[in-house]
N, CA, C and O of each residue as an XYZ file, in Angstrom:
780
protein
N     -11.298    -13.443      2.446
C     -12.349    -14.428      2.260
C     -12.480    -15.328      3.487
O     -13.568    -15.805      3.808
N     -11.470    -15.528      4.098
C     -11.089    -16.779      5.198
C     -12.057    -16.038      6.374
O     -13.068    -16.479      6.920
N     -11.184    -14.412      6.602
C     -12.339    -13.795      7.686
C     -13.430    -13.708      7.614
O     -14.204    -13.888      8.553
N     -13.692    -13.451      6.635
C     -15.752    -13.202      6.253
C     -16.080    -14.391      6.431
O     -17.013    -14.480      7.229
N     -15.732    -15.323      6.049
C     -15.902    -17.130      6.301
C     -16.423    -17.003      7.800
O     -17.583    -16.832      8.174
N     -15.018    -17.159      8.722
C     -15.338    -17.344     10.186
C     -16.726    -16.651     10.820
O     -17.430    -17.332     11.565
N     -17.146    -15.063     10.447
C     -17.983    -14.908     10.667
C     -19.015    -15.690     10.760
O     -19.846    -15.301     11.580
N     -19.329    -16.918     10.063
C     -20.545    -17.431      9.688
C     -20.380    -19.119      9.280
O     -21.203    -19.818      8.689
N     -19.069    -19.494      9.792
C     -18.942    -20.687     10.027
C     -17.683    -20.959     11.320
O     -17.023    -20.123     11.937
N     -17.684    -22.199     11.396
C     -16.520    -22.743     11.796
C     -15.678    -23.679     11.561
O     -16.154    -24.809     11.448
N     -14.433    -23.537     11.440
C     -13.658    -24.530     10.494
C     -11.898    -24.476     11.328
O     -11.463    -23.882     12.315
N     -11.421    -25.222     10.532
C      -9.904    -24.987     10.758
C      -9.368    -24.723     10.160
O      -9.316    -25.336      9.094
N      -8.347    -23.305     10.460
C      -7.822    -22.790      9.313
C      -6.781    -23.101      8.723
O      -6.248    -22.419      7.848
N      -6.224    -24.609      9.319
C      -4.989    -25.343      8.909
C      -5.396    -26.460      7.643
O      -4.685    -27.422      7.350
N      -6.539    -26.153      7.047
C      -7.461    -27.062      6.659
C      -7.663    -25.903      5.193
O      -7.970    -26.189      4.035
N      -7.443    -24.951      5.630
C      -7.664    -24.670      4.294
C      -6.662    -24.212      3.116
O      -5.573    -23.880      3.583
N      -6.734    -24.115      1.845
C      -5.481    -23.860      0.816
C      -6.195    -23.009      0.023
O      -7.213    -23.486     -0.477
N      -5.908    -21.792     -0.241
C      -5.833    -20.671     -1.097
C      -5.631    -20.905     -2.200
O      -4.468    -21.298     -2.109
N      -5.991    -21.001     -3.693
C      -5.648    -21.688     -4.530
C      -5.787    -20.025     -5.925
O      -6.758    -20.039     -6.681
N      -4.815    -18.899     -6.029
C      -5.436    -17.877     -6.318
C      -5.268    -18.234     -8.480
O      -4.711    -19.230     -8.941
N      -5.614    -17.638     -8.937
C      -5.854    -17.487    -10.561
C      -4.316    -17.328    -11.203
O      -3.631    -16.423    -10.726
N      -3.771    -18.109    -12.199
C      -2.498    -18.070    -12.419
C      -2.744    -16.793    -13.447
O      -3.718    -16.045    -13.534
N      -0.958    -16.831    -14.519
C      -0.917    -15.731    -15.099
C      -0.862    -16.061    -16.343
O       0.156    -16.753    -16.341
N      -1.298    -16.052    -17.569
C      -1.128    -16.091    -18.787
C       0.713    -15.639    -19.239
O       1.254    -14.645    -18.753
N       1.289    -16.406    -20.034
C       2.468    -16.559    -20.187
C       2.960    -14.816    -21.086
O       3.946    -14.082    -21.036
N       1.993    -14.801    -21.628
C       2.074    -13.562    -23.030
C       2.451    -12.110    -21.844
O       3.362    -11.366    -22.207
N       1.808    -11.817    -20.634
C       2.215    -11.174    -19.382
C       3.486    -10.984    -19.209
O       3.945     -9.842    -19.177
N       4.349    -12.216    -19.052
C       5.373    -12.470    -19.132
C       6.420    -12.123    -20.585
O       7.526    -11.641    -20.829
N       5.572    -12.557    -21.107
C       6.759    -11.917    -22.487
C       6.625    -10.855    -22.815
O       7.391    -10.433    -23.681
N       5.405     -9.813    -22.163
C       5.731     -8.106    -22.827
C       6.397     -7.950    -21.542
O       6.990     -6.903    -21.802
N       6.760     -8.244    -20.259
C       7.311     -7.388    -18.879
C       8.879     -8.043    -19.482
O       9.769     -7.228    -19.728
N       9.134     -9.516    -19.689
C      10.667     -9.376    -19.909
C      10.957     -8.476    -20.832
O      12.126     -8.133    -20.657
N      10.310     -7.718    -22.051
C      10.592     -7.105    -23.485
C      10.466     -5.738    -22.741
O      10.793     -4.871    -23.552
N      10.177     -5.254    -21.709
C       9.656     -4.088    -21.394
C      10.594     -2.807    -20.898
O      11.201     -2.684    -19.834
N      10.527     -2.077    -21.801
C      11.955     -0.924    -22.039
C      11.149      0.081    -20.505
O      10.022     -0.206    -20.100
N      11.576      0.647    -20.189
C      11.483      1.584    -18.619
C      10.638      3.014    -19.461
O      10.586      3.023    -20.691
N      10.165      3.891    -18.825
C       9.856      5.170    -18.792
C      10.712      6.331    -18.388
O      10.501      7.152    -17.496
N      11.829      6.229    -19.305
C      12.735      7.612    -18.653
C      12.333      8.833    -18.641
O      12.693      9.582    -17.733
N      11.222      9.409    -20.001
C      11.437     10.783    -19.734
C       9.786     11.279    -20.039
O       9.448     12.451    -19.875
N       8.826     10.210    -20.502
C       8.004     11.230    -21.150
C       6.468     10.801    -19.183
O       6.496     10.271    -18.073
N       5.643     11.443    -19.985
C       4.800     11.435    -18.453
C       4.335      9.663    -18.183
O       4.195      8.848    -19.094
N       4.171      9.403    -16.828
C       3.800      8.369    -16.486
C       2.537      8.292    -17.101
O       1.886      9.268    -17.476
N       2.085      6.695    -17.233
C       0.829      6.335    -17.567
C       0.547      5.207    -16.411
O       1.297      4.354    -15.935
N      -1.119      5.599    -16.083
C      -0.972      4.658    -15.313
C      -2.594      4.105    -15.704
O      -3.433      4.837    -16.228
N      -2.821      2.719    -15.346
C      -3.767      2.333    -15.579
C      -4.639      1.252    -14.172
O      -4.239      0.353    -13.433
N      -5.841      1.896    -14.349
C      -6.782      1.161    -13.493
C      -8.620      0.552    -14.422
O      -9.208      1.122    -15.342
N      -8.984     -0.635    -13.739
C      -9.843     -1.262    -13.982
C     -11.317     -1.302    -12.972
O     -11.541     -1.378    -11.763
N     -11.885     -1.235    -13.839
C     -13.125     -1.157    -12.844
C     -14.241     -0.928    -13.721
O     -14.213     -0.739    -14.937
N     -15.677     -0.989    -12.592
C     -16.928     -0.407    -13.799
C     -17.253      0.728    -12.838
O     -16.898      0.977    -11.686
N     -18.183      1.428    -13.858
C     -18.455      3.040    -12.944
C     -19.316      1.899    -11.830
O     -18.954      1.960    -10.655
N     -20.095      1.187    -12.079
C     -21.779      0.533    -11.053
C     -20.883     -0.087     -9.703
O     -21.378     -0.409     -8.622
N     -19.594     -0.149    -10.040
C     -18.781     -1.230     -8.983
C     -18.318     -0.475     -7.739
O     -17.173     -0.840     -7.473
N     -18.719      0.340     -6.967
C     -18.609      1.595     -5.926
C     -16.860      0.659     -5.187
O     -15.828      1.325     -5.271
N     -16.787     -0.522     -4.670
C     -16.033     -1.272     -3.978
C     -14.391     -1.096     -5.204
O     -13.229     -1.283     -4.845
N     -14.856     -0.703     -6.597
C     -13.294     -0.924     -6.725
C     -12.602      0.590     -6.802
O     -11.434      0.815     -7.119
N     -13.544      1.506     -6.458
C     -12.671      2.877     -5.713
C     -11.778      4.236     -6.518
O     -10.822      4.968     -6.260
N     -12.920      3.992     -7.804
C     -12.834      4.979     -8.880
C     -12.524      6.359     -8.165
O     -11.508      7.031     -8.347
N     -13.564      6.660     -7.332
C     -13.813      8.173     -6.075
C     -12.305      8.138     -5.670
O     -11.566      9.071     -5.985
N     -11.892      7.148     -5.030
C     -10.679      7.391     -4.278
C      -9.332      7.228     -5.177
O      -8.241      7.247     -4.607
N      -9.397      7.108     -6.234
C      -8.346      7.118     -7.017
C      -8.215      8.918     -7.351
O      -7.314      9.715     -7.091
N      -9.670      9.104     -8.099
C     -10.046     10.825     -8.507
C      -9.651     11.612     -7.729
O      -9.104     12.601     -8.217
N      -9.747     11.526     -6.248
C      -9.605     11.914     -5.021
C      -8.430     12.389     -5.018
O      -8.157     13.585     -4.915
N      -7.380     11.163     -5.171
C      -6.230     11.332     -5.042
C      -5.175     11.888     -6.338
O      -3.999     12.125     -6.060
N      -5.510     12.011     -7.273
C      -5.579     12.478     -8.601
C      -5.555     13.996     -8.763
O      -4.782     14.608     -9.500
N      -6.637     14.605     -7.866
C      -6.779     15.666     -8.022
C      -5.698     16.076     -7.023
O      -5.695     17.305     -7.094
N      -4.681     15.661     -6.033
C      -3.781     16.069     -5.043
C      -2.534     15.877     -6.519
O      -1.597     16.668     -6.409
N      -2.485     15.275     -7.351
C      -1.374     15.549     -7.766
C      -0.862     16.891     -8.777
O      -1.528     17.418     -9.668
N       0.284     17.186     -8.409
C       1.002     18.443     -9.264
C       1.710     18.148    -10.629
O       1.953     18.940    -11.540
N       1.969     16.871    -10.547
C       2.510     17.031    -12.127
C       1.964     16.238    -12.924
O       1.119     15.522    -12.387
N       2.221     15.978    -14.740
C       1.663     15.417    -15.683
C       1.048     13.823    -15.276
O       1.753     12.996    -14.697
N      -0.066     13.617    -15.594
C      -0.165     12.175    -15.801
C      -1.131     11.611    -16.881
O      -2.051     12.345    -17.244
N      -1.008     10.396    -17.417
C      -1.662      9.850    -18.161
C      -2.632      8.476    -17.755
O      -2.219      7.330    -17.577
N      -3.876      8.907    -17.679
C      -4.829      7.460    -16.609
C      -5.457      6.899    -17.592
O      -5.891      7.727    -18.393
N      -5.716      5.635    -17.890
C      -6.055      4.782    -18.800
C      -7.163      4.023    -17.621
O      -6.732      3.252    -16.763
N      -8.610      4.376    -17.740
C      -9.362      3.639    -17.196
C     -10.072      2.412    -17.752
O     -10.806      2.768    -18.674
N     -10.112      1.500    -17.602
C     -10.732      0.306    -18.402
C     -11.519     -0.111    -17.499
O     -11.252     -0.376    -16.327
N     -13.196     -0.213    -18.429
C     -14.312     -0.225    -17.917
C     -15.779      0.460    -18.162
O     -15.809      1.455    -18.886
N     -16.392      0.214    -17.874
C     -17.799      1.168    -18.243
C     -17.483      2.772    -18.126
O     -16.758      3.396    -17.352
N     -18.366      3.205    -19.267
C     -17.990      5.039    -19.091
C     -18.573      5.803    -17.866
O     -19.654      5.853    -17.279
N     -17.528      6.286    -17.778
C     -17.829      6.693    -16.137
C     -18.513      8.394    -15.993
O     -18.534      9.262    -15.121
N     -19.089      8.213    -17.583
C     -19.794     10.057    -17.467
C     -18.877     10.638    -18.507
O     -19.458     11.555    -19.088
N     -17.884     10.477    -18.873
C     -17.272     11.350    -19.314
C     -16.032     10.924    -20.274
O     -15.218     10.144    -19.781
N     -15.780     11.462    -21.866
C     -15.132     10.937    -22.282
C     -13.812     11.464    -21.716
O     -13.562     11.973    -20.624
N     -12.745     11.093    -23.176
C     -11.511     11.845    -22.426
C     -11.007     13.112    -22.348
O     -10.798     13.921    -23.252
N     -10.764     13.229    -20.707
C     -10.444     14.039    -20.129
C      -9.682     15.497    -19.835
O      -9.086     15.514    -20.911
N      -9.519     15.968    -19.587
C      -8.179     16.845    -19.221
C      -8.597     17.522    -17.962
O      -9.088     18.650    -18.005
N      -8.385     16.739    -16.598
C      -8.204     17.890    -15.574
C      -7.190     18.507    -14.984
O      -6.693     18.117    -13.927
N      -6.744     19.703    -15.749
C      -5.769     20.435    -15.540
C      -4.320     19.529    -15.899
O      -3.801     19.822    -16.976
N      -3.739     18.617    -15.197
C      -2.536     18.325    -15.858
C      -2.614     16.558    -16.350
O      -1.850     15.986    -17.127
N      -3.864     15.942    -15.561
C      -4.298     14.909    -15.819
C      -4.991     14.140    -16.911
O      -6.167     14.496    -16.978
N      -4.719     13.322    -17.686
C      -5.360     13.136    -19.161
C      -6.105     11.957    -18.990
O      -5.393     10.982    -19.232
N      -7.209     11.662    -18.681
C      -8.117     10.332    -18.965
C      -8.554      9.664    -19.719
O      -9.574     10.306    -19.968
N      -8.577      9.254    -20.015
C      -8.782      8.198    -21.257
C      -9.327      6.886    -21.084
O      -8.570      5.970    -20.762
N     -10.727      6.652    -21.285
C     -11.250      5.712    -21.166
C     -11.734      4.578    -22.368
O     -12.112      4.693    -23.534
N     -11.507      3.409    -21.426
C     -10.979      2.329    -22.760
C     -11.916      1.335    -22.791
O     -12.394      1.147    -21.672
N     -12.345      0.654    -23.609
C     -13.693     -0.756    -23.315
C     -12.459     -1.674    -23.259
O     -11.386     -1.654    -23.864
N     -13.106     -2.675    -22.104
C     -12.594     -4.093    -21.789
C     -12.107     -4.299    -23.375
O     -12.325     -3.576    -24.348
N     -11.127     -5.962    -23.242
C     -10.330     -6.081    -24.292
C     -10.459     -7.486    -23.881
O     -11.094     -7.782    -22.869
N      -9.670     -8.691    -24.896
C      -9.452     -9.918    -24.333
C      -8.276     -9.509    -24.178
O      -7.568     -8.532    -24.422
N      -8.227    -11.120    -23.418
C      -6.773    -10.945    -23.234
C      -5.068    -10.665    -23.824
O      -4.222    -10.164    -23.083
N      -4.801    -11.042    -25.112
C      -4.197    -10.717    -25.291
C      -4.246     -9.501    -25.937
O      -3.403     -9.119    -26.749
N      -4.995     -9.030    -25.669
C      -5.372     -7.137    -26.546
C      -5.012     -6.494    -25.035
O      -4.656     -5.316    -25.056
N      -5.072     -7.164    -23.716
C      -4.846     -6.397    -22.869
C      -3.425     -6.611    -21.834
O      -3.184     -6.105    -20.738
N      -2.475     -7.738    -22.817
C      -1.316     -7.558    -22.396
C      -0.082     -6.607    -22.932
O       0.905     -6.037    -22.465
N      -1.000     -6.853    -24.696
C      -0.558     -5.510    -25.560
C      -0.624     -4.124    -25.003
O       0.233     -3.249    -24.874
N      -1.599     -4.171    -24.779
C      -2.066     -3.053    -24.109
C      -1.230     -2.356    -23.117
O      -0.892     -1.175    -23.194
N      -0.871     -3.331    -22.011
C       0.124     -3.234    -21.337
C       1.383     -2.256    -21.522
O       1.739     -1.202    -20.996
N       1.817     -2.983    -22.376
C       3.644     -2.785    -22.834
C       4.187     -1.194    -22.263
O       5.333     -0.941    -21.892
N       3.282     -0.442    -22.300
C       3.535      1.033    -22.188
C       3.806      1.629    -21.474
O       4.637      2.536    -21.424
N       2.739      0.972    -20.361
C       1.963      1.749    -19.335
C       3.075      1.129    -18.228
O       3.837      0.163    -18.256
N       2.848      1.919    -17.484
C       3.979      2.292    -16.062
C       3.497      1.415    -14.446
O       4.095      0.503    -13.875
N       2.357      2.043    -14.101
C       1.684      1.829    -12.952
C       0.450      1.194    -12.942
O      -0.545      1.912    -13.044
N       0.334      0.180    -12.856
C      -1.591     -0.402    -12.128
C      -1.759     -0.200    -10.772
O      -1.262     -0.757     -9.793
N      -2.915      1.114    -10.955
C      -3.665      0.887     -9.592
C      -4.758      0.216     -9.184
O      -5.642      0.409    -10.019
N      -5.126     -0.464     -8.326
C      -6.044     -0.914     -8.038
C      -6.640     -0.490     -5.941
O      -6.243     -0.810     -4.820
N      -7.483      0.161     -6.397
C      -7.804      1.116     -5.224
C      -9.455      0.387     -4.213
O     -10.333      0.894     -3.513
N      -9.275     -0.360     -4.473
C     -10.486     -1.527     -4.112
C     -10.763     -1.387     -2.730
O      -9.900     -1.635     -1.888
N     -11.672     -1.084     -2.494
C     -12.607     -1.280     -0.869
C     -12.531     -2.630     -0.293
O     -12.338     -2.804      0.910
N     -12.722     -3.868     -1.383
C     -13.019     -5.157     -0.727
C     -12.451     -5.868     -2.110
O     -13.242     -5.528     -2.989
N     -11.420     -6.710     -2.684
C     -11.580     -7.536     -3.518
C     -10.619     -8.289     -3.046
O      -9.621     -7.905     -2.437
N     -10.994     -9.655     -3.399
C     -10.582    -11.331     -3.048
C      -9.183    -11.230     -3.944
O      -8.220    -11.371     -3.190
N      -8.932    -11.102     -4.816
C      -7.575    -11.015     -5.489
C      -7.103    -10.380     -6.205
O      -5.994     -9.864     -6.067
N      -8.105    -10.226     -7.483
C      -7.518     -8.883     -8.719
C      -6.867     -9.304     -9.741
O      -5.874     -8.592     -9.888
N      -6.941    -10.226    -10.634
C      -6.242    -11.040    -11.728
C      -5.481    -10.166    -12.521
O      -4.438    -10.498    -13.084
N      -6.159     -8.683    -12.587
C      -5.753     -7.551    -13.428
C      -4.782     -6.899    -12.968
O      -4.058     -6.271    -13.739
N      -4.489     -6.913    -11.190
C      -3.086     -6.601    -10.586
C      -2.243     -7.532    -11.260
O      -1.647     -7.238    -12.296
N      -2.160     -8.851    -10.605
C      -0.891    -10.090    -10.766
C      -0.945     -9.901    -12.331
O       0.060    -10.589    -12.514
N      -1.289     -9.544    -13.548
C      -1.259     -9.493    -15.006
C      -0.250     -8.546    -15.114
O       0.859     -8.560    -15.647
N      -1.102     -7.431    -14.273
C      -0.229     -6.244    -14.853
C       1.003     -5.561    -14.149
O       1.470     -4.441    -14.358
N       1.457     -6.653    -13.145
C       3.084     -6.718    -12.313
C       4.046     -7.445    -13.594
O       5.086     -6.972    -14.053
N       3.294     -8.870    -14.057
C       3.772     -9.423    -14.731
C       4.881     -9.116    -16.220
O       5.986     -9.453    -16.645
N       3.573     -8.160    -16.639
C       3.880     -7.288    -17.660
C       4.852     -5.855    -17.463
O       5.092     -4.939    -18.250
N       5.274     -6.098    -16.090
C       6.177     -4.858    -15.658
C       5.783     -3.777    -15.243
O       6.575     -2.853    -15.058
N       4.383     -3.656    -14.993
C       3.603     -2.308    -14.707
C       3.921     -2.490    -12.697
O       3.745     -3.483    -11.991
N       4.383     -1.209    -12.346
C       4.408     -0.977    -11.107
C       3.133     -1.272     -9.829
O       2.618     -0.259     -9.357
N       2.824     -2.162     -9.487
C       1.199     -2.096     -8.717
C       1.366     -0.950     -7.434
O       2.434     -0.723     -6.866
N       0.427     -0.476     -7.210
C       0.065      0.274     -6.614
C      -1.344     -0.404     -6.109
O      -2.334     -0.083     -6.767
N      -1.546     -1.337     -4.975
C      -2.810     -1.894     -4.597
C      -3.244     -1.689     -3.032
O      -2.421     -1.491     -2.137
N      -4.630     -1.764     -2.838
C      -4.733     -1.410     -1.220
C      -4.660     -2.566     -0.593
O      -4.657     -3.690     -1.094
N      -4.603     -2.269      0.488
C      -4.449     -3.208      1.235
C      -5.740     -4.174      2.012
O      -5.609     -4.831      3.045
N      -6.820     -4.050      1.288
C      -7.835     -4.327      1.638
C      -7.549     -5.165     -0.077
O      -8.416     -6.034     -0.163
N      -7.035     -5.166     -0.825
C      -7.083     -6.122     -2.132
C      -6.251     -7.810     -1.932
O      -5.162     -7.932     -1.372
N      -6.948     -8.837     -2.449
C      -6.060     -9.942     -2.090
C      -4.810     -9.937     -2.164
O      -4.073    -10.218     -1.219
N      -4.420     -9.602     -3.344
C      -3.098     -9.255     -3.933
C      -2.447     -8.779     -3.499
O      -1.353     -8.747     -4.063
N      -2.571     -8.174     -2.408
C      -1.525     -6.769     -1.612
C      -0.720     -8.269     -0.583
O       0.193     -7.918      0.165
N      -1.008     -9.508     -0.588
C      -0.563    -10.338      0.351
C       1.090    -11.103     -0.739
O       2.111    -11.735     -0.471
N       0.591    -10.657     -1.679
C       2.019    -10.762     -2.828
C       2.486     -9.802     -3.002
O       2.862     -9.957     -4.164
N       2.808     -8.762     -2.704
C       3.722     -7.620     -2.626
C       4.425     -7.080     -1.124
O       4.029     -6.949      0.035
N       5.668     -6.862     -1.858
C       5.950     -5.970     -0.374
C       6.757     -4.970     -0.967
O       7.599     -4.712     -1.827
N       6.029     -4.533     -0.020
C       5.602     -2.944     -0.448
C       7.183     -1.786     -0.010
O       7.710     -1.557      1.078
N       7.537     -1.258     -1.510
C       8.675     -0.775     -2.025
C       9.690     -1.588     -2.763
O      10.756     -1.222     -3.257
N       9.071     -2.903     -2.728
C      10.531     -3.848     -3.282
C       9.596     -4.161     -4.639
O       9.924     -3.573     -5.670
N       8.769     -4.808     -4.668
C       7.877     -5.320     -5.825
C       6.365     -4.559     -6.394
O       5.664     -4.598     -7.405
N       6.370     -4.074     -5.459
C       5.003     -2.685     -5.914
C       4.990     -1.709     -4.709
O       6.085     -1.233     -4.408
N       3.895     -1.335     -3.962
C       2.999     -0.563     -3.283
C       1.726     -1.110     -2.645
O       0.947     -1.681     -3.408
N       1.444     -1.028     -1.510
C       0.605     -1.092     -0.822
C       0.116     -0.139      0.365
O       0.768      0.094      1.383
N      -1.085      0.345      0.071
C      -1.264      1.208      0.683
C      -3.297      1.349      1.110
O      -4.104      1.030      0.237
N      -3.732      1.801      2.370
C      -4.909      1.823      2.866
C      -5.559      2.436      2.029
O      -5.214      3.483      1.482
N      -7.352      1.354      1.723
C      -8.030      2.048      1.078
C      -8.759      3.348      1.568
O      -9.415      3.513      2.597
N      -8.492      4.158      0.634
C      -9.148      5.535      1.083
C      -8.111      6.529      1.623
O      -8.431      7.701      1.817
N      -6.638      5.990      1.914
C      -5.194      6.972      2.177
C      -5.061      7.904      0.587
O      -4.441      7.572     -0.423
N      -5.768      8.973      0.801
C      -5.452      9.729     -0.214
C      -3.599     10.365     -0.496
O      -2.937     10.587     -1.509
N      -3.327     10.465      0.982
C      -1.997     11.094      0.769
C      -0.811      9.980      0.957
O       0.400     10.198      0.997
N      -1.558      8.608      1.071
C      -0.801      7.771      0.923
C      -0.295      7.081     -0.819
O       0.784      6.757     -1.315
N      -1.949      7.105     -1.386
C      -1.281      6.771     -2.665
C      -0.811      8.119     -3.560
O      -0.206      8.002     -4.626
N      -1.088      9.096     -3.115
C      -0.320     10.792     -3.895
C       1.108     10.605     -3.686
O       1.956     10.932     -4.516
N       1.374     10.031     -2.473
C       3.145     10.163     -2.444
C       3.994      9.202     -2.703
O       5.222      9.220     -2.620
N       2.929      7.940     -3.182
C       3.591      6.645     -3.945
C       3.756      7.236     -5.727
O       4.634      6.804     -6.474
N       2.781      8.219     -6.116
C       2.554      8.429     -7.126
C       3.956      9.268     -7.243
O       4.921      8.965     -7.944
N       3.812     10.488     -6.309
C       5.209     11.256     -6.566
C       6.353     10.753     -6.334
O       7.155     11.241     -7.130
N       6.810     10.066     -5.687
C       7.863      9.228     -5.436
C       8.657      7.969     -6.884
O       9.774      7.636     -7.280
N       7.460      7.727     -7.144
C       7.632      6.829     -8.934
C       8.603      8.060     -9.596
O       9.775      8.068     -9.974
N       7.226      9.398     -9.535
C       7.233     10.386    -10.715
C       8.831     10.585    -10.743
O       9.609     10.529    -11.695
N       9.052     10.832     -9.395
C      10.304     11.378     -8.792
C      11.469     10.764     -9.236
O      12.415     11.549     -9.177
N      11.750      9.732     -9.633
C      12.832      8.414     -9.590
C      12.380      7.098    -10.616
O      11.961      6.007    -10.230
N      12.586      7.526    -11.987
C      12.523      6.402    -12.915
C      13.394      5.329    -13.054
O      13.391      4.450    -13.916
N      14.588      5.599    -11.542
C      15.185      4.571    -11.313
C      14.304      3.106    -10.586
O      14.231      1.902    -10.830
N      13.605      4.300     -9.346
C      12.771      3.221     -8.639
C      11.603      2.825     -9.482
O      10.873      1.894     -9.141
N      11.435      3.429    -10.442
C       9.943      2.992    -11.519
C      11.077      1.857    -11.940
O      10.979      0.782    -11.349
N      11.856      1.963    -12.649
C      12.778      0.339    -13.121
C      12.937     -0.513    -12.908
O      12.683     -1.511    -13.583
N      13.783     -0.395    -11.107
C      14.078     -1.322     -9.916
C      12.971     -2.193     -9.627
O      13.057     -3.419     -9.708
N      11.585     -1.363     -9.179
C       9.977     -2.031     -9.108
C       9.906     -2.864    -10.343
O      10.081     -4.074    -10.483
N       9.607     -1.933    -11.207
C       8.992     -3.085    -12.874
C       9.970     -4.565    -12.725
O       9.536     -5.713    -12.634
N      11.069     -4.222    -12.733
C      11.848     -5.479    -12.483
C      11.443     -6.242    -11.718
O      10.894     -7.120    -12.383
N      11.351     -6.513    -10.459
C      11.020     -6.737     -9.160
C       9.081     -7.390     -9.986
O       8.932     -8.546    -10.382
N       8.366     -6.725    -10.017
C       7.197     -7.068    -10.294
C       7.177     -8.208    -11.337
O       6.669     -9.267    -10.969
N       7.601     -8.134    -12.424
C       7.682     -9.169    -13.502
C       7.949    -10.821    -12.588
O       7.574    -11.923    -12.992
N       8.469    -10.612    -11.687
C       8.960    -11.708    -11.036
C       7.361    -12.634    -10.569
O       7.316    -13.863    -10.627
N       6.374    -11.933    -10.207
C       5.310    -12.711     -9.755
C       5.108    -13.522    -10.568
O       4.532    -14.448     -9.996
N       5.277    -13.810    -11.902
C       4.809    -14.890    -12.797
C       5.854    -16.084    -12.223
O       5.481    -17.238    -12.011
N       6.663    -15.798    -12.098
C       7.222    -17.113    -11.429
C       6.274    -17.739    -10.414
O       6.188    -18.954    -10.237
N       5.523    -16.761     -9.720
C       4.878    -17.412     -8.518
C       3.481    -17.580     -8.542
O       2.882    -18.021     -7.561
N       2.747    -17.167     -9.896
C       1.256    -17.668     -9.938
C       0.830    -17.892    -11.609
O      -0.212    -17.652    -12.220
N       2.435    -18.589    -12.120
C       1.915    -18.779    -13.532
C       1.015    -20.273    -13.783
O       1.570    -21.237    -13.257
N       0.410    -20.420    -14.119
C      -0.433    -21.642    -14.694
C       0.340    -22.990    -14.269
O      -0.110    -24.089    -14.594
């Protein structure tokens, strides 16, 4: 936001304070309650609308179709053409928006949030769903990618690196230790943008 700013003004950037969206507490109480994924297929979940080209539905699919083993994608958002899915080992499942606490419930399960965004200022639905223990997986073109570092507390990776987020994906798949170590590690952001 600060860069697009300068374009078209001038200011000092010692002058300004970032002030990003805290976390609802309930976040916090399904990621401390939150048992790991030892054996059955990952689930992973991303947000977006089909009309929203910038939050990178294409480049998630993209990268989706590079993977070899089971997964479970929980899209939340406008129908994107098609109910649920099965491409080849991939299961889609598309979900209508929820409030909020229908979508921390929601949560409890699920493994990974991606958020594959061309351009977004922060992502409330990342920092929620670290909170809740879900692994982020965000680009680096997303605000949020400036609260992670990347292998200790989520993933960060270039929008449009297809074989960058395929081998974050296999690497999870690979090691439900490091899916643990992360979820752990992630829950921690509510310390740092709760209300």
């Amino acid at each position: 936001s600060v860069e697009t700013a300068e374009k078209y003004f001038e200011f000092d950037r010692s002058k300004i304070e970032i002030i990003p969206n805290g976390i609802d507490i309930i976040f916090n109480q399904i990621g401390n309650e939150k048992k790991v994924n030892i054996s059955s297929i990952l689930k992973l979940v991303f947000a977006g609308d089909a009309d929203k080209k910038e939050k990178g539905f294409d480049f998630l699919v993209s990268s989706l179709e590079k993977i070899e083993f089971p997964l479970e994608v929980f899209v939340i958002g406008n129908n994107y053409g098609f109910n649920e899915d099965i491409r080849g080992n991939i299961r889609i499942n598309i979900i209508e928006k929820m409030d909020t606490e229908s979508f921390a419930n929601f949560l409890s399960d699920k493994d990974i949030f991606i958020s594959a965004s061309s351009y977004e200022q922060f992502s409330l639905t990342s920092a929620e769903s670290m909170a809740a223990g879900l692994v982020p997986a965000v680009t680096e073109e997303t605000g949020m990618s400036s609260y992670i570092e990347d292998g200790k507390n989520g993933f960060v990776i270039k929008y449009g690196d297809i074989e960058g987020l395929t081998k974050v994906l296999k690497r999870i798949n690979s090691s439900r230790e490091l899916l643990d170590r992360i979820s752990k590690e992630a829950v921690k952001i509510y310390s740092v943008l709760s209300w």
